[in-house]
PDB file of N, CA, C and O in Angstrom:
ATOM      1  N   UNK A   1     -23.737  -7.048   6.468  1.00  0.00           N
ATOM      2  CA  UNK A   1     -23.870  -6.809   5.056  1.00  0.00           C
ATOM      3  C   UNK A   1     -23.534  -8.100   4.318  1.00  0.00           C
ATOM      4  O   UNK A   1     -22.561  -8.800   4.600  1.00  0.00           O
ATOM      5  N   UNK A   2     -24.343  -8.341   3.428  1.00  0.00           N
ATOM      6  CA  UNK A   2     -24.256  -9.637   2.857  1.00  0.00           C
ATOM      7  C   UNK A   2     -23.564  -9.483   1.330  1.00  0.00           C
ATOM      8  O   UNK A   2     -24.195  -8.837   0.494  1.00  0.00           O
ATOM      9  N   UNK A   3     -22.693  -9.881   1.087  1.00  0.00           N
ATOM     10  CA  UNK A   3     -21.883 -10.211  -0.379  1.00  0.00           C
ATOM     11  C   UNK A   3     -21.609 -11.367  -0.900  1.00  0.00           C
ATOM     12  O   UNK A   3     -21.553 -12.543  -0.539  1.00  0.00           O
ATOM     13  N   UNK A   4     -21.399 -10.542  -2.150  1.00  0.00           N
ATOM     14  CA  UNK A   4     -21.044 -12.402  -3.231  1.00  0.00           C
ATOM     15  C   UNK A   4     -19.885 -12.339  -2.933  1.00  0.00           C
ATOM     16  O   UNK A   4     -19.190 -11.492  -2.373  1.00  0.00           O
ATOM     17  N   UNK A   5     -19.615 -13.894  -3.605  1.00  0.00           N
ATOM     18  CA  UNK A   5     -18.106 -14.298  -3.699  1.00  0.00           C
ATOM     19  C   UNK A   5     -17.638 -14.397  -4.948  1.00  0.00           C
ATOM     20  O   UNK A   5     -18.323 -14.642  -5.941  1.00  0.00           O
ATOM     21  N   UNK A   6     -16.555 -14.222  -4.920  1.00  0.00           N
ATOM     22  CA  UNK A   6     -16.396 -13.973  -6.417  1.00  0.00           C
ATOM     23  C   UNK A   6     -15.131 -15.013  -6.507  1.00  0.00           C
ATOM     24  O   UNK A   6     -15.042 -15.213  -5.295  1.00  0.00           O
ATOM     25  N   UNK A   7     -14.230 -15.711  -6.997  1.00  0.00           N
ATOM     26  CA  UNK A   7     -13.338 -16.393  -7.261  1.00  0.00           C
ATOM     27  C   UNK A   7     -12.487 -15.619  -8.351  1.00  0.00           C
ATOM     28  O   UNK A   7     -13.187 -15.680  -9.362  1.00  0.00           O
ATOM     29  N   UNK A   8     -11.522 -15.039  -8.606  1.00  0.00           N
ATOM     30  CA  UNK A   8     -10.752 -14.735  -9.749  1.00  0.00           C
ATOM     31  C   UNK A   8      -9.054 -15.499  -9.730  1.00  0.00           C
ATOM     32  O   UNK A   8      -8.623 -16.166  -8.789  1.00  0.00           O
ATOM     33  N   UNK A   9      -8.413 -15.238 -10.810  1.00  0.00           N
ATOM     34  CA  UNK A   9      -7.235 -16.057 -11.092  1.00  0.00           C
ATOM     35  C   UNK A   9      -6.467 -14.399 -10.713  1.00  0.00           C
ATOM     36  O   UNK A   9      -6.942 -13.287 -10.485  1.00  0.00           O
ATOM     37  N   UNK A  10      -4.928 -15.009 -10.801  1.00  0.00           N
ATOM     38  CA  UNK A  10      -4.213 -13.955 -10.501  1.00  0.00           C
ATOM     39  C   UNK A  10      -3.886 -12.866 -11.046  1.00  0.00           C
ATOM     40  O   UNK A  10      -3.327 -11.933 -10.468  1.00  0.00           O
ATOM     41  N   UNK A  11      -4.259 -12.908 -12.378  1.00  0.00           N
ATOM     42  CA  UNK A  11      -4.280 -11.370 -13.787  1.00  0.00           C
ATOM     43  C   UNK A  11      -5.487 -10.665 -13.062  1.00  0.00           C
ATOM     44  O   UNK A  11      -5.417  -9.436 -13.034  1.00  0.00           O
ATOM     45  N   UNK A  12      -6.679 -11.303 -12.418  1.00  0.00           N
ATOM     46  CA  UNK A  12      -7.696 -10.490 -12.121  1.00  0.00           C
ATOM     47  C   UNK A  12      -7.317  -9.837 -10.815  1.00  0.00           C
ATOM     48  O   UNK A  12      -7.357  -8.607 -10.782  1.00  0.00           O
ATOM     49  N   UNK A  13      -6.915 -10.572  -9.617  1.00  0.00           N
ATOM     50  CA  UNK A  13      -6.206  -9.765  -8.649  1.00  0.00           C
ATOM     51  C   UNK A  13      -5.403  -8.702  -8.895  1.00  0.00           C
ATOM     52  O   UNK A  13      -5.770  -7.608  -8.466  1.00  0.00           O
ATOM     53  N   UNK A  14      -4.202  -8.806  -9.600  1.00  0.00           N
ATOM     54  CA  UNK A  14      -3.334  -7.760  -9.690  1.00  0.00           C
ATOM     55  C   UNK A  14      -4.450  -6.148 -10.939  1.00  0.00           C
ATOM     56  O   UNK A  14      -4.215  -4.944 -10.828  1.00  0.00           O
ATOM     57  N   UNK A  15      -5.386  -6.692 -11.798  1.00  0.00           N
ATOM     58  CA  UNK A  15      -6.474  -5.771 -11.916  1.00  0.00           C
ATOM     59  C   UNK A  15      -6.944  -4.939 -11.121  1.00  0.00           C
ATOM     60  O   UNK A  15      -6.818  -3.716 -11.075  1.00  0.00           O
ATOM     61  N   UNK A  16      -7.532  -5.695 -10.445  1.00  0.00           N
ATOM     62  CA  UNK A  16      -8.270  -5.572  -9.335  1.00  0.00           C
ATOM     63  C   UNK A  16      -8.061  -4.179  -8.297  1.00  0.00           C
ATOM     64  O   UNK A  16      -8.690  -3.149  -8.056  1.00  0.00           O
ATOM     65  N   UNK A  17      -6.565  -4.936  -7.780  1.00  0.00           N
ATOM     66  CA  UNK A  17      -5.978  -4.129  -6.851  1.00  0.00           C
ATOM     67  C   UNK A  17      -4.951  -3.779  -7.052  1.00  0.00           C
ATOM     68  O   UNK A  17      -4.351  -3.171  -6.167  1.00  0.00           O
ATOM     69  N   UNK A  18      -4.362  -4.025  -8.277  1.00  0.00           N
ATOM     70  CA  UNK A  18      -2.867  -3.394  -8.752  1.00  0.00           C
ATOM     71  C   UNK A  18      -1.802  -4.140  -8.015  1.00  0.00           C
ATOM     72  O   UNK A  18      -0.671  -3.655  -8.050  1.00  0.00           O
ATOM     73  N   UNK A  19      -2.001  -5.270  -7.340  1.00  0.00           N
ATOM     74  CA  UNK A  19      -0.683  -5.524  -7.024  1.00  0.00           C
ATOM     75  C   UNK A  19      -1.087  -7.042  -7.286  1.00  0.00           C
ATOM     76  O   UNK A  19      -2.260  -7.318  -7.539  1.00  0.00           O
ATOM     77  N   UNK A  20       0.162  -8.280  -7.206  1.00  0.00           N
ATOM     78  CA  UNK A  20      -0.342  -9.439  -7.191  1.00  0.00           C
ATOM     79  C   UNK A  20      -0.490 -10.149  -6.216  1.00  0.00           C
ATOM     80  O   UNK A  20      -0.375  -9.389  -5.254  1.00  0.00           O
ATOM     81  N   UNK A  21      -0.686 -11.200  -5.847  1.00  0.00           N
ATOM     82  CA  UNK A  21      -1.849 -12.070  -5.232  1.00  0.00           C
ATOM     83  C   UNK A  21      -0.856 -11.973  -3.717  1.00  0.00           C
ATOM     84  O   UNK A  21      -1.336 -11.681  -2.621  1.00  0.00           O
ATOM     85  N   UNK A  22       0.450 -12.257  -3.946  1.00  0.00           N
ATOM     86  CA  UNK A  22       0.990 -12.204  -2.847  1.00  0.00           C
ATOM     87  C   UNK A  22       1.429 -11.306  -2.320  1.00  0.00           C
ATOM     88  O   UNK A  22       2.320 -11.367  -1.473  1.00  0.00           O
ATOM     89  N   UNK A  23       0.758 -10.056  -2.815  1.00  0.00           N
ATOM     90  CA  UNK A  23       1.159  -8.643  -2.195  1.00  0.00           C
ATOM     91  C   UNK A  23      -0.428  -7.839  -1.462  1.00  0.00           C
ATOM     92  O   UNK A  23      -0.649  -6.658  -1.198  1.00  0.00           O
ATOM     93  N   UNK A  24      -1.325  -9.102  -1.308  1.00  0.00           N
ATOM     94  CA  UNK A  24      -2.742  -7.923  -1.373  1.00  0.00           C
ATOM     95  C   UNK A  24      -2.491  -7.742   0.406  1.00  0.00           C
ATOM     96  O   UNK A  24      -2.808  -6.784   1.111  1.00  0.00           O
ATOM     97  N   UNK A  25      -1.684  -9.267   0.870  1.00  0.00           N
ATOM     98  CA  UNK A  25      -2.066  -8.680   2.763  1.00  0.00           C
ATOM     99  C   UNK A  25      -0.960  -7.732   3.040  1.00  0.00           C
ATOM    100  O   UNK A  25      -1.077  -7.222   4.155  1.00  0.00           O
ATOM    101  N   UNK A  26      -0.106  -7.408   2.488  1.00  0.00           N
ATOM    102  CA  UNK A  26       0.818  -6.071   2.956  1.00  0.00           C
ATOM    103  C   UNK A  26      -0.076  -4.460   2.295  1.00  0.00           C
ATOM    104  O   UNK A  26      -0.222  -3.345   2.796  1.00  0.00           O
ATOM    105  N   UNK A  27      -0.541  -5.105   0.896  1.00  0.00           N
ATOM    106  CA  UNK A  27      -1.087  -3.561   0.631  1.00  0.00           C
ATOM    107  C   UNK A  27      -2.772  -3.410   1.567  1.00  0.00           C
ATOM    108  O   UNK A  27      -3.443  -2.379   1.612  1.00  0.00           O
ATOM    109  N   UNK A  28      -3.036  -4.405   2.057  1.00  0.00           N
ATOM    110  CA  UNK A  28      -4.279  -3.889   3.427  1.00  0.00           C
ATOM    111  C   UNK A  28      -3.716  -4.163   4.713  1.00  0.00           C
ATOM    112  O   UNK A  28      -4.390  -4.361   5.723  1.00  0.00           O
ATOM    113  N   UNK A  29      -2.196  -4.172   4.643  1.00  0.00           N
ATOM    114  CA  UNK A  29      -1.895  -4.201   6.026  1.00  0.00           C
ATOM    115  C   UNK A  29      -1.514  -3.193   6.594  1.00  0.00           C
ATOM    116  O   UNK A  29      -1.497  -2.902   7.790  1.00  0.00           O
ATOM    117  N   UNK A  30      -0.987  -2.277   5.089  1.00  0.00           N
ATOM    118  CA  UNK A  30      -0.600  -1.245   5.337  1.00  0.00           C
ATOM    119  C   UNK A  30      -1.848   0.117   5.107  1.00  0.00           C
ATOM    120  O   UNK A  30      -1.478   1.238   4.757  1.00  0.00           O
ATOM    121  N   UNK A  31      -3.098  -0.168   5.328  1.00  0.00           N
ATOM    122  CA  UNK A  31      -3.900   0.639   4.831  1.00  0.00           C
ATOM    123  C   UNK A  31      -4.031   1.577   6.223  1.00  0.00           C
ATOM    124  O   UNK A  31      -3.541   1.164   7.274  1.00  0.00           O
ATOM    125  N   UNK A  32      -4.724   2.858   6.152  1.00  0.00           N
ATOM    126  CA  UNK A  32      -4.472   3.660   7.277  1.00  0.00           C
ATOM    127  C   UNK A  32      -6.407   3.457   7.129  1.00  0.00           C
ATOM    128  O   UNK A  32      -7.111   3.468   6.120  1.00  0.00           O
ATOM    129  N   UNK A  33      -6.822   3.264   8.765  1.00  0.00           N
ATOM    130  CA  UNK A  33      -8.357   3.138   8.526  1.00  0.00           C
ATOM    131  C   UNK A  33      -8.116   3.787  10.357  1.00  0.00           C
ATOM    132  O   UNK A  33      -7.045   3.830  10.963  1.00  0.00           O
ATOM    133  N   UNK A  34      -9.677   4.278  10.940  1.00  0.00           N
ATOM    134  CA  UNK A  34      -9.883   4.658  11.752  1.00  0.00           C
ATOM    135  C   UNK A  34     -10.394   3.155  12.778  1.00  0.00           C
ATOM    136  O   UNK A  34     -10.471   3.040  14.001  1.00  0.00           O
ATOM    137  N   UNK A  35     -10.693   2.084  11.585  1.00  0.00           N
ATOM    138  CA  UNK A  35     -11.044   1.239  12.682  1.00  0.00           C
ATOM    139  C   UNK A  35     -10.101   0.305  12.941  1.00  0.00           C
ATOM    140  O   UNK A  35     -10.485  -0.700  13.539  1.00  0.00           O
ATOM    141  N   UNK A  36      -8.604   0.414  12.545  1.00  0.00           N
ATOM    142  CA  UNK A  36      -7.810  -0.502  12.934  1.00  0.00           C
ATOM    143  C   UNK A  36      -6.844   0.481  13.657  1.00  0.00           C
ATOM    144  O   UNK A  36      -6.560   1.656  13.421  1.00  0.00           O
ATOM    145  N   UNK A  37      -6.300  -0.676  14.931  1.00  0.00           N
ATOM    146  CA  UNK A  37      -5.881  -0.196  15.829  1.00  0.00           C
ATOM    147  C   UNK A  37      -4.350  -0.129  15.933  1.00  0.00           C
ATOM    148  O   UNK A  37      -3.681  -0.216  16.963  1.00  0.00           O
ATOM    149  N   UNK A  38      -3.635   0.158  13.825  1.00  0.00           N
ATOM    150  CA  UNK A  38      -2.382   0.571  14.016  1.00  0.00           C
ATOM    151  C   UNK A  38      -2.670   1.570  13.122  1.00  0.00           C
ATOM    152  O   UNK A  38      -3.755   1.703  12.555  1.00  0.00           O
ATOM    153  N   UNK A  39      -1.009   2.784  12.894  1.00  0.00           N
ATOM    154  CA  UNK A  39      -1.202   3.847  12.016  1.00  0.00           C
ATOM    155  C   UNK A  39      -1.213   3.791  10.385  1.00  0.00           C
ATOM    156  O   UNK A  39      -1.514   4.571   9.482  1.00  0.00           O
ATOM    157  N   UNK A  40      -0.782   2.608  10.477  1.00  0.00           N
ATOM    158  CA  UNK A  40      -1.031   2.967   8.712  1.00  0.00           C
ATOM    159  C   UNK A  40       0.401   3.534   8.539  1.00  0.00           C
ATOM    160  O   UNK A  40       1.346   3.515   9.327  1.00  0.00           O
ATOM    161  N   UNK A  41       0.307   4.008   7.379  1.00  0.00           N
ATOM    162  CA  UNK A  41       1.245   5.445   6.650  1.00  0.00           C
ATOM    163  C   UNK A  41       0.157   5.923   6.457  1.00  0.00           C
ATOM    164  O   UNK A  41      -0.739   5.366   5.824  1.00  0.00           O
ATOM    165  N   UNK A  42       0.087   7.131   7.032  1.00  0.00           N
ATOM    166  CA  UNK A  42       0.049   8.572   6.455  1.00  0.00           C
ATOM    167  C   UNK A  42      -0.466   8.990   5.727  1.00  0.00           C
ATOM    168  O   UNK A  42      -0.071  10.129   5.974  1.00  0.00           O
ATOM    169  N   UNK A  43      -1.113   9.125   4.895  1.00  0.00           N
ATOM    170  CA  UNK A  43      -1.682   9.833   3.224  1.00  0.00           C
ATOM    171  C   UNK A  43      -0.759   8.983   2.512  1.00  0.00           C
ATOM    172  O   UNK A  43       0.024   9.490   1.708  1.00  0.00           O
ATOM    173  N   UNK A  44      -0.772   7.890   2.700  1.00  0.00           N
ATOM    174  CA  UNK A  44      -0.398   6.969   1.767  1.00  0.00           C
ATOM    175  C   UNK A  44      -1.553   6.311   1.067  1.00  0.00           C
ATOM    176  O   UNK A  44      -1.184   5.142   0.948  1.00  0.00           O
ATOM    177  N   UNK A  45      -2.658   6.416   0.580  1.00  0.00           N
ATOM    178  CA  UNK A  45      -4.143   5.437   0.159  1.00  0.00           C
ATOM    179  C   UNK A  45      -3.709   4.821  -0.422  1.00  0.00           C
ATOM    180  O   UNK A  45      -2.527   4.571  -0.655  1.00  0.00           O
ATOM    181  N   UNK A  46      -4.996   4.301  -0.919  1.00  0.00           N
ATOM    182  CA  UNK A  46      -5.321   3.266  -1.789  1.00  0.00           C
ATOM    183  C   UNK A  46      -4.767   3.329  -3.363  1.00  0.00           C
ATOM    184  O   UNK A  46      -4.618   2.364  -4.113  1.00  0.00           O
ATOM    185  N   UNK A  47      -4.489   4.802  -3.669  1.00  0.00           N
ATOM    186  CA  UNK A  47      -3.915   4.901  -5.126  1.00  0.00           C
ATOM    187  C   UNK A  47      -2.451   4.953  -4.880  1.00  0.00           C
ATOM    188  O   UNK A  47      -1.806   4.641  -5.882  1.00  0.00           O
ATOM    189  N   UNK A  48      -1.731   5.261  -3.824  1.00  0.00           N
ATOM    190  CA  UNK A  48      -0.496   5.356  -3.827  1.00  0.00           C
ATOM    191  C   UNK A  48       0.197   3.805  -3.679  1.00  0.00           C
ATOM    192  O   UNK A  48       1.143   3.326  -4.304  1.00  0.00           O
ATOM    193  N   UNK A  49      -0.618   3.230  -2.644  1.00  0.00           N
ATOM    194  CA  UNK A  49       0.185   1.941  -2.186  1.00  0.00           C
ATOM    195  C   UNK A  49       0.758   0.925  -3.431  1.00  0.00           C
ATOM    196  O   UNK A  49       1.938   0.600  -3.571  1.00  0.00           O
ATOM    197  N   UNK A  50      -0.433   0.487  -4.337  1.00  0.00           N
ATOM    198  CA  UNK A  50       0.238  -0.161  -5.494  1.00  0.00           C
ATOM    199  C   UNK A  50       1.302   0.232  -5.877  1.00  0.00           C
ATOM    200  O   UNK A  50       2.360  -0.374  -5.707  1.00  0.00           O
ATOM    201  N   UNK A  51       1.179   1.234  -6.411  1.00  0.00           N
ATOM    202  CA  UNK A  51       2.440   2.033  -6.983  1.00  0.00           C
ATOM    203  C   UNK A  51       3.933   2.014  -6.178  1.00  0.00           C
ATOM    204  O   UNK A  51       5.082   2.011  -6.620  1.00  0.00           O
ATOM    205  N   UNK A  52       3.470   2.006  -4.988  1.00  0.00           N
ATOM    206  CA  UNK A  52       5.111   1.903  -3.877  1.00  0.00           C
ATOM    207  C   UNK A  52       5.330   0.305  -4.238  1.00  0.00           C
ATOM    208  O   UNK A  52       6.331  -0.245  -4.699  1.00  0.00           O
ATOM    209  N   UNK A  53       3.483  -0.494  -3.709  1.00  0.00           N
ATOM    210  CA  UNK A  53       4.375  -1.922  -3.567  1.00  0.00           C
ATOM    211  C   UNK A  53       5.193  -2.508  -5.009  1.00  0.00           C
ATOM    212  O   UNK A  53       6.180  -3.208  -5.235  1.00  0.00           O
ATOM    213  N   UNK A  54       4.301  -1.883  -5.705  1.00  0.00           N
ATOM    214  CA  UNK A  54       5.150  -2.587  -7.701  1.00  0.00           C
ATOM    215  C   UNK A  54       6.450  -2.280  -7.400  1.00  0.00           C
ATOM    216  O   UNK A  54       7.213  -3.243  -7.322  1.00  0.00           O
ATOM    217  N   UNK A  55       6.890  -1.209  -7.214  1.00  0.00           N
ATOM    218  CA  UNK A  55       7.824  -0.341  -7.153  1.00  0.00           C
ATOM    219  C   UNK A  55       9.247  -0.757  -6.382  1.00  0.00           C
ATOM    220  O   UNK A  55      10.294  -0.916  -7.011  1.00  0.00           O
ATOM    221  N   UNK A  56       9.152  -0.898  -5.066  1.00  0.00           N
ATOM    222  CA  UNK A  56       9.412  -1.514  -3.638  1.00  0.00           C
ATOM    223  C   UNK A  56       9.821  -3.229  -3.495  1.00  0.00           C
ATOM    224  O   UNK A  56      10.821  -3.922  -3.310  1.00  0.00           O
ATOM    225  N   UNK A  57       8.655  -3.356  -3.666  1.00  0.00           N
ATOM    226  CA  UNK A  57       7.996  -4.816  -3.061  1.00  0.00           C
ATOM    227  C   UNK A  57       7.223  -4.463  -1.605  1.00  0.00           C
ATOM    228  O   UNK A  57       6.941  -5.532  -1.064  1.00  0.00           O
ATOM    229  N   UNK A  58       6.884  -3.563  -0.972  1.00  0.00           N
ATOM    230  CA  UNK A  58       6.456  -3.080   0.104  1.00  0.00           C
ATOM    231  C   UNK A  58       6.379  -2.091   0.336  1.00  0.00           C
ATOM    232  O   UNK A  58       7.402  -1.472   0.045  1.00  0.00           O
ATOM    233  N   UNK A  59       5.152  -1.161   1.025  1.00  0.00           N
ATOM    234  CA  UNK A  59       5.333   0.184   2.044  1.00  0.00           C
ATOM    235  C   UNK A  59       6.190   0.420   2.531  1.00  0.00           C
ATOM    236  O   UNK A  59       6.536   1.582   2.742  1.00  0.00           O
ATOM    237  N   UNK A  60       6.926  -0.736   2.931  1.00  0.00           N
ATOM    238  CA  UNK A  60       7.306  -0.635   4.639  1.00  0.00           C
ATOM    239  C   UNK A  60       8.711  -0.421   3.599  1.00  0.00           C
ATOM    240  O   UNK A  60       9.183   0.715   3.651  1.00  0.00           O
ATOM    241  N   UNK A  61       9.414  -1.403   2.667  1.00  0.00           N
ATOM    242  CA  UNK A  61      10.617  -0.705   1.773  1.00  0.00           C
ATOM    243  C   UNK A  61      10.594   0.338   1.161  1.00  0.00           C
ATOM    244  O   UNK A  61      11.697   0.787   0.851  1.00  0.00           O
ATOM    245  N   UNK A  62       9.462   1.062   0.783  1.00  0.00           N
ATOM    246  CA  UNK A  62       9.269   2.135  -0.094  1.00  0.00           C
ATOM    247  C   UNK A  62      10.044   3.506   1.500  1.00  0.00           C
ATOM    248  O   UNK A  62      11.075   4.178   1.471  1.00  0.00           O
ATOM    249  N   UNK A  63       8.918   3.390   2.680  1.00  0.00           N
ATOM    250  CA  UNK A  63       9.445   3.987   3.940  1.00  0.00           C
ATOM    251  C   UNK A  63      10.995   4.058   4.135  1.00  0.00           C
ATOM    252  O   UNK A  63      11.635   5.087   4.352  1.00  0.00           O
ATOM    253  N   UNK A  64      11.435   2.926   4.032  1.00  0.00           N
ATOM    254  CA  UNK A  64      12.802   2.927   4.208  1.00  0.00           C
ATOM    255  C   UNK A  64      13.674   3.757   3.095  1.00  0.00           C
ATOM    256  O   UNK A  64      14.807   4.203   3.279  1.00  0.00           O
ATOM    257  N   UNK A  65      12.829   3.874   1.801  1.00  0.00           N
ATOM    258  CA  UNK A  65      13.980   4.303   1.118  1.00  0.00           C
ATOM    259  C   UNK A  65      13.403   5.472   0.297  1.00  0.00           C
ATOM    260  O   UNK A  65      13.589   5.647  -0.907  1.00  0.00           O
ATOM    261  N   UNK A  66      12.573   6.353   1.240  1.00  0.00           N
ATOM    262  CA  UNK A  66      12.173   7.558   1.083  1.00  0.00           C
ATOM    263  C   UNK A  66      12.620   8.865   0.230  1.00  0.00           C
ATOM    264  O   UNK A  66      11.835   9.539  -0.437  1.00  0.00           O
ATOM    265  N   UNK A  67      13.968   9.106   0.358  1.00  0.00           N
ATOM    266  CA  UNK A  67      14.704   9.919  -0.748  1.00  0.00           C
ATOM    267  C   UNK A  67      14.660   9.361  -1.927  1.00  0.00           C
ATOM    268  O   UNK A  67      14.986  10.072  -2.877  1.00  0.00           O
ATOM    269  N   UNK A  68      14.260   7.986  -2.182  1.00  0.00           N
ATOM    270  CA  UNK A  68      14.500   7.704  -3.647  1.00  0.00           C
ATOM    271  C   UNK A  68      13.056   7.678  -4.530  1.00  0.00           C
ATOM    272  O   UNK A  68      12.790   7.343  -5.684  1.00  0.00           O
ATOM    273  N   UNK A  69      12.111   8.301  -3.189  1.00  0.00           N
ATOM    274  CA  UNK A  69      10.546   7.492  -4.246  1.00  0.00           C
ATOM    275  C   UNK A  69      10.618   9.107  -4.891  1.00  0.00           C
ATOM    276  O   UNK A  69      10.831  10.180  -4.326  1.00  0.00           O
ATOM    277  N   UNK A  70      10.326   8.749  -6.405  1.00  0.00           N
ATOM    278  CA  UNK A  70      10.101   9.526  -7.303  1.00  0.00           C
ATOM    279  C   UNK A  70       8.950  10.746  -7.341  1.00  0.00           C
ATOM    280  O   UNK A  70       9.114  11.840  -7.881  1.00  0.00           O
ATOM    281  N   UNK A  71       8.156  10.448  -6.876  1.00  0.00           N
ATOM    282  CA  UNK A  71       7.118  11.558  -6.529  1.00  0.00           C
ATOM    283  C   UNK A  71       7.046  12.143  -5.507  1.00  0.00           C
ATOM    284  O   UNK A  71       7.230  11.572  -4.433  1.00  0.00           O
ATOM    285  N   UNK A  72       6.760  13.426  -5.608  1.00  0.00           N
ATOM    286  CA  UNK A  72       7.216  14.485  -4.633  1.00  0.00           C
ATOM    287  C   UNK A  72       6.291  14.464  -3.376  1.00  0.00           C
ATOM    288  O   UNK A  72       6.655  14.731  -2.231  1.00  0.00           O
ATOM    289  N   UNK A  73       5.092  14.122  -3.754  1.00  0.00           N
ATOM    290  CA  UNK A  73       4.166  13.939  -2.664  1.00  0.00           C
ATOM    291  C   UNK A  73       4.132  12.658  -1.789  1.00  0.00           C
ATOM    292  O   UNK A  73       3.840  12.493  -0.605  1.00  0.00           O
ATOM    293  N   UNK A  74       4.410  12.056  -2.480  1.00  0.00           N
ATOM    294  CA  UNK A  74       4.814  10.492  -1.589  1.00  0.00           C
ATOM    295  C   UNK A  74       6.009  10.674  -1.450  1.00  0.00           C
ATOM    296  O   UNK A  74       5.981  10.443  -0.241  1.00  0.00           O
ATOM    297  N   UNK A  75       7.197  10.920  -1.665  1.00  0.00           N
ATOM    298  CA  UNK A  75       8.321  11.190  -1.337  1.00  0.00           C
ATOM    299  C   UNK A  75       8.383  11.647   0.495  1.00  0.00           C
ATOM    300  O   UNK A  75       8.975  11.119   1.436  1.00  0.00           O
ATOM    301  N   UNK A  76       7.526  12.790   0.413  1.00  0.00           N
ATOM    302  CA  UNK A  76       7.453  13.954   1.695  1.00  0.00           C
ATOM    303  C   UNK A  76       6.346  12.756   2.622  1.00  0.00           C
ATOM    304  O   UNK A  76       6.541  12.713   3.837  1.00  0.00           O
ATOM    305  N   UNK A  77       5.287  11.877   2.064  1.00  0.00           N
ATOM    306  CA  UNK A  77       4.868  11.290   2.504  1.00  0.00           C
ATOM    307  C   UNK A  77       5.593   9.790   3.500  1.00  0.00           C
ATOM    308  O   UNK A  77       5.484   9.350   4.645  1.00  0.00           O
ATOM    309  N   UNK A  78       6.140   9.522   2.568  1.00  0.00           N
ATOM    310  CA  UNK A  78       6.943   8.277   2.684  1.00  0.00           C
ATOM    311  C   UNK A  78       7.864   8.850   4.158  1.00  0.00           C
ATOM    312  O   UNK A  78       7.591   8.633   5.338  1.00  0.00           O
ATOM    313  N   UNK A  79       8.662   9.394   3.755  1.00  0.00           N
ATOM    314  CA  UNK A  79       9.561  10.447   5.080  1.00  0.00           C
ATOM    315  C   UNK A  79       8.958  10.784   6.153  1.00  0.00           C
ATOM    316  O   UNK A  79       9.359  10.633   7.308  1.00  0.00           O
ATOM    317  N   UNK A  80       8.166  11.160   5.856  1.00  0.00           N
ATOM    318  CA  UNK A  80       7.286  11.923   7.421  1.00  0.00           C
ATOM    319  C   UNK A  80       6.439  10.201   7.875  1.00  0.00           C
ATOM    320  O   UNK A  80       6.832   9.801   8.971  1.00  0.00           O
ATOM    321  N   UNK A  81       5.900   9.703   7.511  1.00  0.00           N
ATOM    322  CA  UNK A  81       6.041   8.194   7.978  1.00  0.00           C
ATOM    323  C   UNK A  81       6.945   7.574   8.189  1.00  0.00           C
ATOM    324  O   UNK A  81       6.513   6.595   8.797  1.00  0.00           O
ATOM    325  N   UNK A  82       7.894   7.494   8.093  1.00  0.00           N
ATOM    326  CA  UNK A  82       9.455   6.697   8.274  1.00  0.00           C
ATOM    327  C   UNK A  82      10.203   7.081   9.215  1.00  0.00           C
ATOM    328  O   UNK A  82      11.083   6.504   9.854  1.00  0.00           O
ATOM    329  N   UNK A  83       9.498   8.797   9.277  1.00  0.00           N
ATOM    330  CA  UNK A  83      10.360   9.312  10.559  1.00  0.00           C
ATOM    331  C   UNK A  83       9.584   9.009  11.857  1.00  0.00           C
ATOM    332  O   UNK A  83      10.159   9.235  12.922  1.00  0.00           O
ATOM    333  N   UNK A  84       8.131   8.440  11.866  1.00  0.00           N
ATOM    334  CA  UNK A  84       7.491   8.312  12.833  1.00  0.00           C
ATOM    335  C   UNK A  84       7.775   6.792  13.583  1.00  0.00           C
ATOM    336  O   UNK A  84       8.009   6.592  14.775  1.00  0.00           O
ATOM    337  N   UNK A  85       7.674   5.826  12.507  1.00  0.00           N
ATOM    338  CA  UNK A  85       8.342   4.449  12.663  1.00  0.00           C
ATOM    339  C   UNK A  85       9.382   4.207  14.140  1.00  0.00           C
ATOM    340  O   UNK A  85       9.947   3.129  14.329  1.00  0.00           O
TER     341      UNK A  85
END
């Protein structure tokens, strides 16, 4: 599949993808896909992850500190990933 390239500054990244420039390889590192050959979190997507990493600074801190994430569904999410870890 052939695509453009696009060049943007760092207000357009964190647009973009909600997080900033030095957070985009943890929020696709942590993405859960069938073709990569680790687990991800959980029902963690693409709308949740920003929100942990702003939040956090990481999935992987948001995991760790599971009783404190504010939403009930990522909360139970966050936990049941953390307990798998």
């Amino acid at each position: 599949m052939l695509r453009a390239t696009i060049i943007v500054d760092e207000k357009k990244v964190e647009e973009l993808l909600g997080v900033p420039p030095e957070k985009v390889v943890g929020l696709h590192g942590t993405a859960r896909g069938h073709h990569r050959q680790y687990p991800g979190a959980k029902g963690i997507g693409e709308k949740a992850q920003p929100e942990l990493i702003r939040k956090y600074g990481s999935v992987e801190t948001a995991l760790d500190h599971a009783a404190e994430v504010s939403t009930s569904r990522y909360r139970k999410l966050c936990s049941s990933s953390a307990n798998k870890c």
